[in-house]
C-alpha positions as CSV (number, residue, x, y, z in Angstrom):
1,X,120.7,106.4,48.5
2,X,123.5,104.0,49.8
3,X,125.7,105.6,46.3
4,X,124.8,108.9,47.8
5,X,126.1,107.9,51.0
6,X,129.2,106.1,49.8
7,X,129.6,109.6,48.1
8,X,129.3,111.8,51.2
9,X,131.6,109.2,53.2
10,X,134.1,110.1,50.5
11,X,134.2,113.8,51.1
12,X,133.7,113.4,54.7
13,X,136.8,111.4,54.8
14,X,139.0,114.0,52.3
15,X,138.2,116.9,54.7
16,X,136.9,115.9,58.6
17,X,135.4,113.1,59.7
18,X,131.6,113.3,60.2
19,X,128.9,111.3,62.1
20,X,126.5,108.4,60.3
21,X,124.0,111.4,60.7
22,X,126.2,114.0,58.9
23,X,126.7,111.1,56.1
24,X,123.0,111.2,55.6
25,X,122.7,115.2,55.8
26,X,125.0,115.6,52.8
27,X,124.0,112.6,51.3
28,X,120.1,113.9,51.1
29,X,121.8,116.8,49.1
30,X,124.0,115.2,46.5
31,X,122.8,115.7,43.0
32,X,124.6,113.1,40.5
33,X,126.5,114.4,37.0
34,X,127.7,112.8,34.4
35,X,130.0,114.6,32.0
36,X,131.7,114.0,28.5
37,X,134.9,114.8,27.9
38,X,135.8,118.1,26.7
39,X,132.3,118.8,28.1
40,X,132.1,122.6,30.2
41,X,130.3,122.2,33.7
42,X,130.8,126.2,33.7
43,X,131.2,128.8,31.0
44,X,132.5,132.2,31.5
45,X,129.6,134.0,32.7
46,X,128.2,131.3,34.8
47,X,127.3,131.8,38.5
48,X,129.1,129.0,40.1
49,X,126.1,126.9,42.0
50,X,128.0,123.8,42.5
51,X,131.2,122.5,44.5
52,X,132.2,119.5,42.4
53,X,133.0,116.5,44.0
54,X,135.0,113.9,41.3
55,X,133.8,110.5,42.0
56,X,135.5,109.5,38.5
57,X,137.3,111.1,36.1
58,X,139.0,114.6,35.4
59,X,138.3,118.0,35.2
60,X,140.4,121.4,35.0
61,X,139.5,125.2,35.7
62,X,141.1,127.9,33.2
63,X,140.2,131.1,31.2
64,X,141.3,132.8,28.9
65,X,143.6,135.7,28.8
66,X,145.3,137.5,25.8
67,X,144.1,135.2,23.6
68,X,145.0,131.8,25.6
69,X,143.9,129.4,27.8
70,X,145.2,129.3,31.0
71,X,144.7,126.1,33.6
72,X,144.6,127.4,36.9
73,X,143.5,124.1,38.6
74,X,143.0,120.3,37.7
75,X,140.4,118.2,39.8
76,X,140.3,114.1,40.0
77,X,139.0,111.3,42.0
78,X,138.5,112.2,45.6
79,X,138.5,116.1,45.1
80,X,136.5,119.1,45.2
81,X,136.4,121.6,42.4
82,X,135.1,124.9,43.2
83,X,134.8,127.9,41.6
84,X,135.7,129.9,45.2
85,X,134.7,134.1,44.1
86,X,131.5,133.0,42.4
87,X,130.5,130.7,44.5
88,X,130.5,132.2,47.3
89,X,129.0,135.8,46.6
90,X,126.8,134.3,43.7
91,X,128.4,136.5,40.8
92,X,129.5,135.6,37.0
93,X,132.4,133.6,36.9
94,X,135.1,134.1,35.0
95,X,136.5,130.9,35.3
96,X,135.0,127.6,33.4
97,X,135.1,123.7,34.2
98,X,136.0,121.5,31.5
99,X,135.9,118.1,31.7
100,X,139.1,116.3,30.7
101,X,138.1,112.7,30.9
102,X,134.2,111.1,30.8
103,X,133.5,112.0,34.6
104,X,131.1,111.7,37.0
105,X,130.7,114.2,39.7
106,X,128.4,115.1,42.5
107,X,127.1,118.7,43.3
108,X,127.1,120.1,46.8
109,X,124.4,122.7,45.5
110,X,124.9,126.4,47.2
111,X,121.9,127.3,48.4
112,X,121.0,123.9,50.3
113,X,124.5,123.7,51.3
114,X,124.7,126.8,53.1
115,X,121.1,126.0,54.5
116,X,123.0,123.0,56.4
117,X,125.6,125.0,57.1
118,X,123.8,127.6,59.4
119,X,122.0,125.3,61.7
120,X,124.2,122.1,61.4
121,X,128.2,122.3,63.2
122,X,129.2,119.3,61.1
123,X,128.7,121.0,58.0
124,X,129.4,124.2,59.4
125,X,133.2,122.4,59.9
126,X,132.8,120.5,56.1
127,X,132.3,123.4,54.5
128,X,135.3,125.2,56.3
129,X,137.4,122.3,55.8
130,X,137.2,122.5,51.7
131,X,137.1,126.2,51.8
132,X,140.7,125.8,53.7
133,X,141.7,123.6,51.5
134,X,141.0,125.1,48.0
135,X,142.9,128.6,49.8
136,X,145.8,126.4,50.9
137,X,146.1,124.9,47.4
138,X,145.2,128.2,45.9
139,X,148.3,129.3,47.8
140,X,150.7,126.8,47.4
141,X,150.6,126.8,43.8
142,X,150.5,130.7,43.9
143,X,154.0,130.4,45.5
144,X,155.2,127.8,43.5
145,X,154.8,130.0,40.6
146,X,156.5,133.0,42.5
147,X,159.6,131.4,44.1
148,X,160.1,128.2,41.9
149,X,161.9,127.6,38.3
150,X,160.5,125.7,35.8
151,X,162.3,122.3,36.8
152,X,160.8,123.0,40.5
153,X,157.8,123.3,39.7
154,X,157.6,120.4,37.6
155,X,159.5,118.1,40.1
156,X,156.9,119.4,42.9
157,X,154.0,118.5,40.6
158,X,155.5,115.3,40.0
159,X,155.7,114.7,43.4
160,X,152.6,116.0,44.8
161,X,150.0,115.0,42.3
162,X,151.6,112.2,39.8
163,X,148.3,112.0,38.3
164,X,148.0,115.3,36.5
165,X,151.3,114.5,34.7
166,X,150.4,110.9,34.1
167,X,146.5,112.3,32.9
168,X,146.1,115.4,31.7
169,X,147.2,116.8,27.9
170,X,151.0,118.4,28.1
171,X,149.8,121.4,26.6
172,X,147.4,121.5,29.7
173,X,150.1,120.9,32.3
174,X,152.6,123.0,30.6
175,X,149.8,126.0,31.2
176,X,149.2,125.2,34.8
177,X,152.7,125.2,35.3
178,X,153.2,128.7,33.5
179,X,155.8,127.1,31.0
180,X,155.6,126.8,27.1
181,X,154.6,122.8,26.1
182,X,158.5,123.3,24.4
183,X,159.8,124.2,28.3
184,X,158.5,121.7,29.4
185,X,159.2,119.2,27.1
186,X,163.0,120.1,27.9
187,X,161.8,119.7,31.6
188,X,160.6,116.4,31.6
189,X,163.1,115.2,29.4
190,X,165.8,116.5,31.5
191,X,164.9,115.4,34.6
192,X,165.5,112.5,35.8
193,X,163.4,110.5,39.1
């Protein structure tokens, strides 16, 4: 239990703070997973029953569309990944997890989750906290691929989260950043910190 509770203490402290009681409360909930690399947490047609903490490791969201694979997200140490649409009404995703690196993860399953959530304030605010901040992120990177050039986004990547350049495969990142790998190839190799 104290792993589980060093595990909720993580979260806790990436969203809002909660009490030594709230620890325990998600804590008692946790449910461990360990995956291989180029493992899938979630295929397409999967109803999305987990938020995803990363206590180690990588993982990235995508689909496929016209024939390729699209990263739409990338998750490491001290994050949530979530599946937001399915999760939340239940339904077939159309998204899938893949693990990039050996990982290991912790669930916050749905149904006990949202069992806490209606009679407990503290994880009422939890689980508004990550919900905020997967639309924020959502957002942000929505924009970023509206208003920004290819250098732009690269350079806010860079700056923002160093780890998916230094981590992921280019062909991955290139993807997520809506560029051919060749793009941004030139990119990187152009810019200069």
């Amino acid at each position: 239990m104290d792993k589980l509770r060093d595990v909720a203490r993580e979260i806790a402290r990436g969203y809002c703070t909660l009490s030594t009681q709230g620890i325990t409360t998600l804590a008692s909930i946790l449910i461990p997973f360990k995956v291989q690399k180029g493992e899938k947490m979630l295929q397409e047609g999967d109803v999305c029953k987990f938020m995803y903490f990363v206590d180690k490791g990588m993982v990235r969201q995508f689909y496929y569309k016209g024939g390729r694979d699209v990263t739409e997200h990338f998750s490491y140490e001290g994050r949530i990944v979530i599946c937001i649409e399915s999760f939340l009404k239940q339904n077939p995703s159309r998204l899938m997890v893949e693990a990039l690196e050996n990982s290991y993860l912790y669930g916050i399953p749905h149904d006990a989750f949202l069992e806490l959530v209606e009679t407990d304030k503290e994880m009422a605010k939890l689980y508004r906290k990550i919900l905020e901040h997967a639309l924020i992120s959502s957002q942000e990177h929505a924009d970023s691929q509206r208003f920004e050039n290819a250098t732009e986004r690269y350079v806010r990547l860079l700056k923002s989260k160093p780890e998916i350049i230094l981590r992921a495969p280019m062909v991955h990142v290139a993807s997520f950043l809506q560029m051919t790998p060749e793009t941004l190839s030139r990119v990187r190799s152009s810019h200069v910190d």
